[in-house]
N, C-alpha and C positions, 0 to 999 in steps of 0.2 A: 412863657417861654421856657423856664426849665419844665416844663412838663413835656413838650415836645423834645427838649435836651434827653429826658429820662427815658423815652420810647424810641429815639433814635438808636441809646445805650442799648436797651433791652436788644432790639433788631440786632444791631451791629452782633451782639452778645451771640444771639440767636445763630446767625450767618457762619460765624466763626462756629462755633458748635457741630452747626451741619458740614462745614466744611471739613474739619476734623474728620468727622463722622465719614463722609465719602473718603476721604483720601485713604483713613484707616481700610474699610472695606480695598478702593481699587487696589493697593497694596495688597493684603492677602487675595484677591482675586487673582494678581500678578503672579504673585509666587504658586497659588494651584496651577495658575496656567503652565508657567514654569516646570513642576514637575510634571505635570501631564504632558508637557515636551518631550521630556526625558524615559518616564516610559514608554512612549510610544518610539521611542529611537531604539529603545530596549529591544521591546519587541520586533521590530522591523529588524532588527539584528538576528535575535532568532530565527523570523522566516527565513532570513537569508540565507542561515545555517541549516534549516533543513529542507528549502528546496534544493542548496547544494548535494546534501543526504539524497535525497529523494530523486535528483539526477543521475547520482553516481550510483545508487541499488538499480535505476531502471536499466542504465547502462552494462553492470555488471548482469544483470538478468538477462540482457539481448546476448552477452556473451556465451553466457551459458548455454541457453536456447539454442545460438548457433553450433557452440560446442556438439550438442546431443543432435544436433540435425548431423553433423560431420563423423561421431562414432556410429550413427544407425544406419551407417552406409557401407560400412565396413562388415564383411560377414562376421558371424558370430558364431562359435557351435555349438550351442542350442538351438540354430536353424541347422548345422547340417545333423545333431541325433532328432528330429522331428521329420527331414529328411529319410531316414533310414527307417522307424518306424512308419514309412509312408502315410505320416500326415493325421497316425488311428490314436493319438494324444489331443484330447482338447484343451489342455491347461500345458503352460509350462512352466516351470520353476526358474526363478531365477535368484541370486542375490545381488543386492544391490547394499553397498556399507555397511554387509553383514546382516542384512537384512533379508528373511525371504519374500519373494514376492511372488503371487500365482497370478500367472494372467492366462486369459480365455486364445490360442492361436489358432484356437478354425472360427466361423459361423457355425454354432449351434446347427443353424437348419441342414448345413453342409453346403451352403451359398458363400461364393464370396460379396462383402456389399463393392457396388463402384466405388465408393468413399473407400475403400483399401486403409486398414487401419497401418498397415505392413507401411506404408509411409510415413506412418509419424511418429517422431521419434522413439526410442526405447522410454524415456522418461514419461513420456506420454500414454505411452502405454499400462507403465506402472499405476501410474496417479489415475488412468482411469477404471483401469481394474481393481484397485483396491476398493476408489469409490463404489463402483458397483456392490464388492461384498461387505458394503456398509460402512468400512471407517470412515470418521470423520478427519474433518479437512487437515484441523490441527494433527489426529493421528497420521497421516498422510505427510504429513510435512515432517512430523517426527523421526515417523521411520523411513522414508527418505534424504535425512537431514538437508532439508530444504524450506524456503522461507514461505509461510501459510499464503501469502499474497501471491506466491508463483503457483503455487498447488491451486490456488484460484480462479488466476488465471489461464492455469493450461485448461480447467474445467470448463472455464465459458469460452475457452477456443475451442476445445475440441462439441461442446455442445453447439455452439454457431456453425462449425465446420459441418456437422451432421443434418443441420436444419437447411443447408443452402441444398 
């Protein structure tokens, strides 16, 4: 009978052990899960912070865009001296924030396209004439002081624009 007393102990002994043993683990289990709460509230904070960012640049960039669509309707007079030289200038000079800029004002061939570049905005015009004489986007953005992400995307509107 104490033999069976003695293995009962052991067991018991054993039980407690493991019990420990779990409880220690789910506890630190608890508390990683715990922090892994906590940054991921972290983080969800952050996106929240920049897809507000990220609203407020797209919104300020529609602004803009509309801006340039509302001044490229206004005459300008570098359209009436291109006017007077009737039309025999293929580039014309402009500055933009001190900035020179050449852009192409006839077709090359002496065509105009249907696509009429003369509609889209002055800024558009910039960004796409520089592209053409090779600056890169960032340079374009530079010396337009303007954000490389709008320089980007005037390029793949006015390039979708051209393909329709």
């Amino acid at each position: 009978m104490t033999g069976l007393l003695i293995v009962s102990i052991i067991v018991l002994a054993i039980t407690l052990v493991t019990i420990t043993k779990h409880k220690r683990f789910l506890e630190s289990y608890y508390q990683e899960l715990l922090q892994t709460l906590q940054d991921s509230q972290v983080v969800k904070s952050d996106l929240e912070k920049l897809m507000n960012q990220a609203v407020q640049l797209s919104s300020e960039m529609v602004s803009r865009l509309e801006q340039s669509v509302i001044e490229t309707k206004q005459p300008m007079p570098e359209d009436n001296r291109n006017d007077q030289l009737g039309g025999a200038e293929e580039t014309g000079f402009y500055l933009h924030n001190d900035h020179p800029v050449f852009m192409e004002t006839s077709d090359p061939n002496g065509l105009q396209n249907q696509d009429s570049n003369m509609e889209l905005p002055m800024l558009y015009h910039q960004v796409v004439s520089l592209y053409q004489q090779g600056y890169s986007i960032k340079d374009i953005a530079s010396r337009l002081n303007r954000g490389q992400g709008e320089v980007s995307l005037i390029l793949s509107i006015t390039s979708k624009r051209r393909a329709i």
